[in-house]
C-alpha positions as CSV (number, residue, x, y, z in Angstrom):
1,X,-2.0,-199.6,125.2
2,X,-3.2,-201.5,128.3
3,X,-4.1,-199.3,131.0
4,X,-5.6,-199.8,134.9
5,X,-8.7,-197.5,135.7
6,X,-10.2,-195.8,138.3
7,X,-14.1,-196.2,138.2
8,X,-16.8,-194.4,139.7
9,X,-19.0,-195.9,142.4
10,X,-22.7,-194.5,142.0
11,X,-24.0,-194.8,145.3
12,X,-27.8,-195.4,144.4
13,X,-30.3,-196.4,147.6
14,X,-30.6,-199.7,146.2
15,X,-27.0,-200.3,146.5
16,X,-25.0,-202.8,148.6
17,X,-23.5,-201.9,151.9
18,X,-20.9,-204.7,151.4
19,X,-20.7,-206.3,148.0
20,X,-18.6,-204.0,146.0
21,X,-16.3,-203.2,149.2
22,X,-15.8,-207.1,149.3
23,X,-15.1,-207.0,145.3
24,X,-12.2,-204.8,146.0
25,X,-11.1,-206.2,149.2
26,X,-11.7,-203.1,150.6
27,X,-13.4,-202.1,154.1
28,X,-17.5,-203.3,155.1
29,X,-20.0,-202.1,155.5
30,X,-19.5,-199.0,153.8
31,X,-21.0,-196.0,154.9
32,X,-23.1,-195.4,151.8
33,X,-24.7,-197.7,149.7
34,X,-22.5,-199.1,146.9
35,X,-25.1,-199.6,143.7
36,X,-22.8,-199.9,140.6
37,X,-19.0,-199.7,139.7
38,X,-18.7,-197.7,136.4
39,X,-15.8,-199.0,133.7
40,X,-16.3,-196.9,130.0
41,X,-16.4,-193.8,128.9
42,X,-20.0,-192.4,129.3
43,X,-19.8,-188.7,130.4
44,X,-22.1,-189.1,133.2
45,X,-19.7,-191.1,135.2
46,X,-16.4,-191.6,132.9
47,X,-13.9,-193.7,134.2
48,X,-10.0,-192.5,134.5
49,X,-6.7,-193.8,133.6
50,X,-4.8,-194.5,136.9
51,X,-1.5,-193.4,135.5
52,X,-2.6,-190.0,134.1
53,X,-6.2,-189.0,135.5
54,X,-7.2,-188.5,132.0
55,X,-10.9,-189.5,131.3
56,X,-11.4,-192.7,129.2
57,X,-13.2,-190.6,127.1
58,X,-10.8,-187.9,126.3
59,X,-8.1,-190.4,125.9
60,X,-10.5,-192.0,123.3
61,X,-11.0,-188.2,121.5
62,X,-7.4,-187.9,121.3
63,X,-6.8,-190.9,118.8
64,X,-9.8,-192.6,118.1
65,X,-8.3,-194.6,115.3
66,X,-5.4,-196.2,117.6
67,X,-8.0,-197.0,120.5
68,X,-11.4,-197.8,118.5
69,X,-9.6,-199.2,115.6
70,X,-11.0,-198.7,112.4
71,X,-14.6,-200.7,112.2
72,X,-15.5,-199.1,115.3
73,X,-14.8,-196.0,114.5
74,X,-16.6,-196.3,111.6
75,X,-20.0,-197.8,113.1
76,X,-19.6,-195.2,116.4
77,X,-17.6,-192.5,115.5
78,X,-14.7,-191.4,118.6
79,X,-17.5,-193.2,121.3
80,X,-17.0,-196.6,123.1
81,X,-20.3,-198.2,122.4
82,X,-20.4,-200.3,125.6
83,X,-20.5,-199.8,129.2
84,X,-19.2,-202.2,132.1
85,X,-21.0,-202.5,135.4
86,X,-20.4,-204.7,138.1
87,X,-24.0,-204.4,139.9
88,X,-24.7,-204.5,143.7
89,X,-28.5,-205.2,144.3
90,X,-28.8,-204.7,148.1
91,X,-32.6,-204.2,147.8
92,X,-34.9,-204.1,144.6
93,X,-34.6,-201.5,141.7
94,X,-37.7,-200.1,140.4
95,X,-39.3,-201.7,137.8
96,X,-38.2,-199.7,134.3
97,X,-37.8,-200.5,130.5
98,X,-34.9,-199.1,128.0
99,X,-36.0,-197.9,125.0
100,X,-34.7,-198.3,121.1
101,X,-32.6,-196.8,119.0
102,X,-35.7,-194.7,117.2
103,X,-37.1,-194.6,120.4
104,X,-34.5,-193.1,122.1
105,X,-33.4,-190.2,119.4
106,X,-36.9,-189.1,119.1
107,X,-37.8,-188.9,122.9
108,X,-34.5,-187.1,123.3
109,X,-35.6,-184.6,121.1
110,X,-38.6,-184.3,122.0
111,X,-37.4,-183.4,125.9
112,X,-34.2,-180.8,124.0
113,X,-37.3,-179.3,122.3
114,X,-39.0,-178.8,125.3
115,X,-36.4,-177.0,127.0
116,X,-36.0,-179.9,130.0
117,X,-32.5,-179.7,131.4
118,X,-30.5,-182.7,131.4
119,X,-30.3,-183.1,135.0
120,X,-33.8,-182.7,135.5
121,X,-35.5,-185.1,137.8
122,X,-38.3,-185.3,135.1
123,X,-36.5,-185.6,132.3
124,X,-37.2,-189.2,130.4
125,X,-34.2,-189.6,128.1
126,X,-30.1,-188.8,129.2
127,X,-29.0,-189.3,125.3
128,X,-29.7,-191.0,122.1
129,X,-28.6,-194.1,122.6
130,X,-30.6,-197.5,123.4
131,X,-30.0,-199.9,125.9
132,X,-30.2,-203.6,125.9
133,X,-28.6,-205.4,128.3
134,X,-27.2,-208.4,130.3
135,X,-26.0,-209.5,133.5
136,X,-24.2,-212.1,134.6
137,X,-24.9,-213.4,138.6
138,X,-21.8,-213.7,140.8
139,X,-23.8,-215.4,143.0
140,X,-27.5,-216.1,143.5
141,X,-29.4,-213.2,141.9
142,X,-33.3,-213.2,141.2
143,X,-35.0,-210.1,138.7
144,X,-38.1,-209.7,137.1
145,X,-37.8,-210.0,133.6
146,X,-40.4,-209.6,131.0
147,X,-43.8,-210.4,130.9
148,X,-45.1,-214.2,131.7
149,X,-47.2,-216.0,129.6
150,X,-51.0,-215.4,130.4
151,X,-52.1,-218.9,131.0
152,X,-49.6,-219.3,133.8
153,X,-50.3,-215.5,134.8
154,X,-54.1,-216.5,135.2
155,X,-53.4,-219.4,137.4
156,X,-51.2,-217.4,139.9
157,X,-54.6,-214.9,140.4
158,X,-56.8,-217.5,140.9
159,X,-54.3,-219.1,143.4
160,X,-53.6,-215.9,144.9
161,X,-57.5,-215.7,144.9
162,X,-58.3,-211.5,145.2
163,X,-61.2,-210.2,144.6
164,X,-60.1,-206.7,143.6
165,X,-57.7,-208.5,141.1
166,X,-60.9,-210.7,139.2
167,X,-61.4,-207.6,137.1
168,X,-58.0,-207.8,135.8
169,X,-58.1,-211.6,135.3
170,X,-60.8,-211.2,133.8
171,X,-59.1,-208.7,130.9
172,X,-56.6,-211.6,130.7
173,X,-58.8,-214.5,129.9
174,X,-60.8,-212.7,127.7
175,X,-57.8,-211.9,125.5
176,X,-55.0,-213.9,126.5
177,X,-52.0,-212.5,124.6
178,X,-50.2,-209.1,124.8
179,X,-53.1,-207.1,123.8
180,X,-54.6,-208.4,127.4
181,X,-51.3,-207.8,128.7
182,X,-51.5,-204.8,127.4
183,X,-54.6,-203.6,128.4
184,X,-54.1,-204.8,132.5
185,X,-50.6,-203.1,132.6
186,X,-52.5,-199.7,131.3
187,X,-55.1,-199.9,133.6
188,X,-52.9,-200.3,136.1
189,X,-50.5,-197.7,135.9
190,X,-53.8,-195.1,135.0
191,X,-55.8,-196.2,138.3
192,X,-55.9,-193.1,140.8
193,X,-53.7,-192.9,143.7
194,X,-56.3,-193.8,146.6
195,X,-57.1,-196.8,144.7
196,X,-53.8,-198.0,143.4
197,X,-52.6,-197.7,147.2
198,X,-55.7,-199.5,148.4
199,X,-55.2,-202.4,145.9
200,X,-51.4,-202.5,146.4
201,X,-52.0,-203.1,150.3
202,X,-54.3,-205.5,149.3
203,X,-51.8,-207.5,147.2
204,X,-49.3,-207.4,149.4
205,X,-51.7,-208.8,152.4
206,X,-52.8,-211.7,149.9
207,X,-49.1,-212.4,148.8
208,X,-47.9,-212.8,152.2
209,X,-50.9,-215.2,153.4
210,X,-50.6,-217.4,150.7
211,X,-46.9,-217.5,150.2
212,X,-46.6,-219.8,152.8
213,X,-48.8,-222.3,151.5
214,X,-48.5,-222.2,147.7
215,X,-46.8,-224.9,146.0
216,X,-46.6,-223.4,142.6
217,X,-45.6,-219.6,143.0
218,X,-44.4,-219.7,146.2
219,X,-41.1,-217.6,145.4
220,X,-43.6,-215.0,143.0
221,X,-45.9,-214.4,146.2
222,X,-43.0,-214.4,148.4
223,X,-41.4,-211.2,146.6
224,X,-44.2,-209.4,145.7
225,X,-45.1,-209.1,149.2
226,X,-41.5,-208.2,150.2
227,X,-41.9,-205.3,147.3
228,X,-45.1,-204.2,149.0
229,X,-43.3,-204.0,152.4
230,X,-40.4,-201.7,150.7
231,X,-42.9,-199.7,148.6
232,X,-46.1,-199.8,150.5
233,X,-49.1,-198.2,148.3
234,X,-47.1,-198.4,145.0
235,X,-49.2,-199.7,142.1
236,X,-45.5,-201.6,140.9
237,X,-46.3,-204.2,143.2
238,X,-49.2,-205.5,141.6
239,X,-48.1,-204.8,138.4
240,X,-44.9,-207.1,138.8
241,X,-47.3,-210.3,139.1
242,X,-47.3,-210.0,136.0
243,X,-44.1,-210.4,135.5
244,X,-41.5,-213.6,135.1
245,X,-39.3,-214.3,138.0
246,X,-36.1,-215.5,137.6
247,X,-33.3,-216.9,140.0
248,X,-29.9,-216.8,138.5
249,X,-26.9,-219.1,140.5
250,X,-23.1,-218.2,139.8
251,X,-22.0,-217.6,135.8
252,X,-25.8,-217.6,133.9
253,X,-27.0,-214.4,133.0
254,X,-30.4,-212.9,131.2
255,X,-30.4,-210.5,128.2
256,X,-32.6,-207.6,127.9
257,X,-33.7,-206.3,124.7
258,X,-35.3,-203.0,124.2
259,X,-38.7,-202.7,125.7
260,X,-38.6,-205.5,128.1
261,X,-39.9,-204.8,131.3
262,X,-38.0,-205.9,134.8
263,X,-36.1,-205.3,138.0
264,X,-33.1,-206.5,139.4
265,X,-34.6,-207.9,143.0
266,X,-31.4,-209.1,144.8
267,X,-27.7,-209.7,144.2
268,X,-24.4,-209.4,142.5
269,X,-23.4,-209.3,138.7
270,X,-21.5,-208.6,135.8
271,X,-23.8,-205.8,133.7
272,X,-22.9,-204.9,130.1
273,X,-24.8,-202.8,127.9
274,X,-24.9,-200.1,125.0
275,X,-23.6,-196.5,126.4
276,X,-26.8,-195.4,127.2
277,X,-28.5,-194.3,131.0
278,X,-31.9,-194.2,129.6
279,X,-34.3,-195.5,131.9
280,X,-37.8,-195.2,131.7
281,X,-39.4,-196.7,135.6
282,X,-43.2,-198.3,136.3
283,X,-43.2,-198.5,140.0
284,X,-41.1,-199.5,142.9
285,X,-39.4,-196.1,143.0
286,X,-40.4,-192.6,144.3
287,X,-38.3,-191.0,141.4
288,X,-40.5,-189.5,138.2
289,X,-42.5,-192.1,136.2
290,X,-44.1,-190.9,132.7
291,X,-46.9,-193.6,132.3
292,X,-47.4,-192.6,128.4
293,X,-43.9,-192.7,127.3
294,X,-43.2,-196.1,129.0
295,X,-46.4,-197.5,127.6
296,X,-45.2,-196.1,123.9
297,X,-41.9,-198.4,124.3
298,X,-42.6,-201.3,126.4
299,X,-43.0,-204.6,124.6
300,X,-45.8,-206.6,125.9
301,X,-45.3,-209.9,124.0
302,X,-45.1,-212.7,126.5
303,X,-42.0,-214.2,127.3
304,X,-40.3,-217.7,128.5
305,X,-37.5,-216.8,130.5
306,X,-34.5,-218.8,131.0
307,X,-31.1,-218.4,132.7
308,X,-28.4,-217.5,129.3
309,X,-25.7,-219.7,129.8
310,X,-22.0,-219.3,128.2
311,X,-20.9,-221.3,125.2
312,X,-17.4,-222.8,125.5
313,X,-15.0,-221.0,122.5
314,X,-11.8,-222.6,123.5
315,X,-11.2,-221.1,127.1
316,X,-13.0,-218.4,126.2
317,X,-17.3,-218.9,127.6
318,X,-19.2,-216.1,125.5
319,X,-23.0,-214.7,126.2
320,X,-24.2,-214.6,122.7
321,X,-26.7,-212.0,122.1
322,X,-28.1,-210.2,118.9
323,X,-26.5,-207.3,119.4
324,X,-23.9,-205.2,117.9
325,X,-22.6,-203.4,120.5
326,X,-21.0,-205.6,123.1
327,X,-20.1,-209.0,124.2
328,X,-19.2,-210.3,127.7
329,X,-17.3,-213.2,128.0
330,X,-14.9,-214.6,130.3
331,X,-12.3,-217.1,131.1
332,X,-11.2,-219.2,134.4
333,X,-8.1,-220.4,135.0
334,X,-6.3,-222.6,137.3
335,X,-3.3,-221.9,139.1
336,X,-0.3,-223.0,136.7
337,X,-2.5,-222.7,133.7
338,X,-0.5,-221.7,130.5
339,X,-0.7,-217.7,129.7
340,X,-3.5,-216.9,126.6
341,X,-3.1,-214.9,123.3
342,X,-6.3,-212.9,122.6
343,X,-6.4,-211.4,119.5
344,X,-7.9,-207.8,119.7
345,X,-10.4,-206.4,116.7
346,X,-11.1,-203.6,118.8
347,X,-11.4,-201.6,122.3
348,X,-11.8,-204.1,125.1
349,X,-12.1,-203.8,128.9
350,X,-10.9,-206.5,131.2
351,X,-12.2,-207.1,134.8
352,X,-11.0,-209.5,137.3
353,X,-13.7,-210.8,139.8
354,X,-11.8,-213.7,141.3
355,X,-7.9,-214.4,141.9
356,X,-5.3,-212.6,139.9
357,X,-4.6,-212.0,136.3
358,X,-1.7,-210.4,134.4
359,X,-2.3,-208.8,131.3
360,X,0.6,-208.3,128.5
361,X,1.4,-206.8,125.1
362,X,4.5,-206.7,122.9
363,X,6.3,-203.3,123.9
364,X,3.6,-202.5,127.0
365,X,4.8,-203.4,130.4
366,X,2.8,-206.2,132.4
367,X,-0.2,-204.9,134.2
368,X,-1.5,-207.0,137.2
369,X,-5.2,-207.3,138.3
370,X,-6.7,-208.4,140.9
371,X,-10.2,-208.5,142.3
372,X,-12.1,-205.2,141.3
373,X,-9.3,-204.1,138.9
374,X,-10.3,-203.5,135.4
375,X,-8.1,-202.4,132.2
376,X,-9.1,-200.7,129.2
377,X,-7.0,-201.8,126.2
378,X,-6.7,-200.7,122.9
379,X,-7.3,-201.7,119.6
380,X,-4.0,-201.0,118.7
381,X,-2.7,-203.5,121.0
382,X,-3.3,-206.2,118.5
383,X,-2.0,-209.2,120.5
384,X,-3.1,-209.4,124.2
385,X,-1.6,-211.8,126.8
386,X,-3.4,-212.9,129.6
387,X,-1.9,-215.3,132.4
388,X,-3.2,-216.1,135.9
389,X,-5.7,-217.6,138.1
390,X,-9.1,-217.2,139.1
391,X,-12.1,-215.3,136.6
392,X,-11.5,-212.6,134.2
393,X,-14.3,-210.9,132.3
394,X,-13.8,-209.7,128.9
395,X,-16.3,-206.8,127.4
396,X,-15.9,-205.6,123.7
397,X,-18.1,-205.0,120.9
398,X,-19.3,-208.2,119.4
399,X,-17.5,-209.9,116.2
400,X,-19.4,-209.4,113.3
401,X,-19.7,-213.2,113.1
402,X,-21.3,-213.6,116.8
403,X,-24.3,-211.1,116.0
């Protein structure tokens, strides 16, 4: 079974007024912001099969075993265990964190227990699931990612020279690990509200004198004091110096593990991730922020961040992560390239981000793509043909020999 879909365009503040509409080929600017296109099954915003109307998800209930095949079905039950995203970042998300797997079924109970309804603005956890991660840029795409390593953390404050941050830098050097990191990041999120927007205004006055002249952390001063300009008096923006920044050009991408702390700050990508819309936010956002259950699953342990590039399996370039429940790969073709088998080990979706693609199966009539376009196709399809030009991406779970 191959099959076009119909996704669902969440139209988050955030969102692009033109990115996804140029995706598609399809009018801009758009009236509304366009945040994220949608391609799986999660019930919050399920996509459809164009022929039918049927939700992904019901089609998927009907005959798990044909469309899961039989490992999945196995590890996930009748659920698709991935969810595709293309991403539209027209200004910054709020900083957040996804928890684990234990961390997710036991703050889900803990929010049925207490009666919170699902839809509830103050409700922490949407399901049981956990969330890692990753993105591929389309194009030039920054995020904060994780928390830097203290020595390099210490010598942005003392270039950025505060006063009302020498307290914090002082927590640092004294322990200069993630128990320091730890103990800033608390204090932070816990200061009272006059003070927190008194030191935020602060920052973002600093940042924006000195970004001009730094040599080092020029880009790092440069956003923060954007994010102070969007979110004036929010504590996020000093917490997100402590933070790694990262500028992505066209085809790398960063993984995000459980716990890891960041925020997409500007651009366009390819997002896959565990079925999950768990989100648990630090700053940057007027929505509902629960300081003690983001501090009980963020991990604090400082990172090196690097842009994930794709290794080269044949024409196929795959993002190798640790997980279990997806891979994203893709493959780029020329015109007059020679049509690709793909052997299928389970439920796949297919989207085409540039040129046009055909996709084909013994007894299943050709479907063509183009930008935009996405396919879910089924285990049962075995054999999948795929001929055309331009960039294709490929979501599935990952083979057991990639994880």
């Amino acid at each position: 079974m191959i099959s076009e879909l119909e996704n669902v365009i969440q139209a988050y503040a955030w969102g692009s007024h033109s990115a996804l509409a140029q995706l598609r080929g399809a009018p801009h600017p758009t009236e509304r912001p366009e945040a994220e296109l949608w391609m799986g099954a999660h019930p919050l915003a399920p996509s459809r099969i164009k022929l039918t109307g049927a939700t992904l998800g019901a089609v998927i209930d009907a005959a798990p075993a044909e469309h899961l095949g039989p490992q999945v079905q196995r590890d996930y039950g009748a659920k698709l265990p991935f969810l595709l995203k293309v991403l539209a970042a027209g200004t910054p998300l709020s900083l957040q964190a996804h928890p684990s797997l234990a961390q997710a079924r036991e703050g889900f109970a803990a929010d049925e227990a207490a009666g919170i309804p699902l839809d509830a603005p103050h409700r922490n956890y949407k399901d049981q699931n956990h969330k890692p991660e990753i993105i591929c840029a389309l194009g030039e795409f920054w995020a904060l990612c994780g928390f830097r390593p203290v020595p390099r953390t210490l010598e942005l404050l003392a270039e950025l020279g505060l006063p009302e941050l020498a307290p914090y830098g002082g927590l640092l050097a004294d322990e200069p690990n993630e128990v320091g990191i730890s103990k800033v990041f608390s204090a932070l999120m816990r200061t009272p509200a006059e003070q927190a927007r008194a030191l935020a205004s602060a920052t973002t006055l600093a940042c924006l004198e000195k970004s001009a002249k730094s040599t080092r952390f020029a880009d790092e001063l440069r956003w923060v004091a954007r994010l102070g300009e969007l979110y004036p008096g929010d504590i996020g923006v000093v917490s997100s110096l402590l933070l790694n920044l990262l500028r992505l050009e066209a085809g790398e991408a960063v993984y995000l593990p459980a716990g890891n702390l960041h925020a997409y700050l500007d651009g366009t990508g390819v997002e896959l991730m565990a079925s999950s819309d768990n989100v648990l936010r630090g700053g940057l956002t007027p929505k509902h922020i629960n300081v003690t259950e983001l501090l009980r699953v963020l991990d604090f342990r400082p990172l090196e961040v690097a842009p994930l590039r794709a290794v080269a399996h044949g024409s196929e370039h795959v993002y190798v992560t640790p997980v279990r429940e997806f891979c994203l790969s893709y493959f780029e073709r020329s015109a007059g390239s020679p049509s690709l088998s793909v052997a299928l080990e389970g439920p796949e979706i297919w989207l085409v981000t540039q040129g046009s693609f055909e996709l084909s199966a013994a007894q299943t009539p050709p479907l063509t793509l183009r930008p935009g376009g996405s396919a879910f196709v089924s285990a049962a399809t075995g054999m999948l043909s795929v001929r055309g030009n331009g960039r294709i991406f490929r979501a599935r779970v990952a083979p057991q020999a990639a994880v």
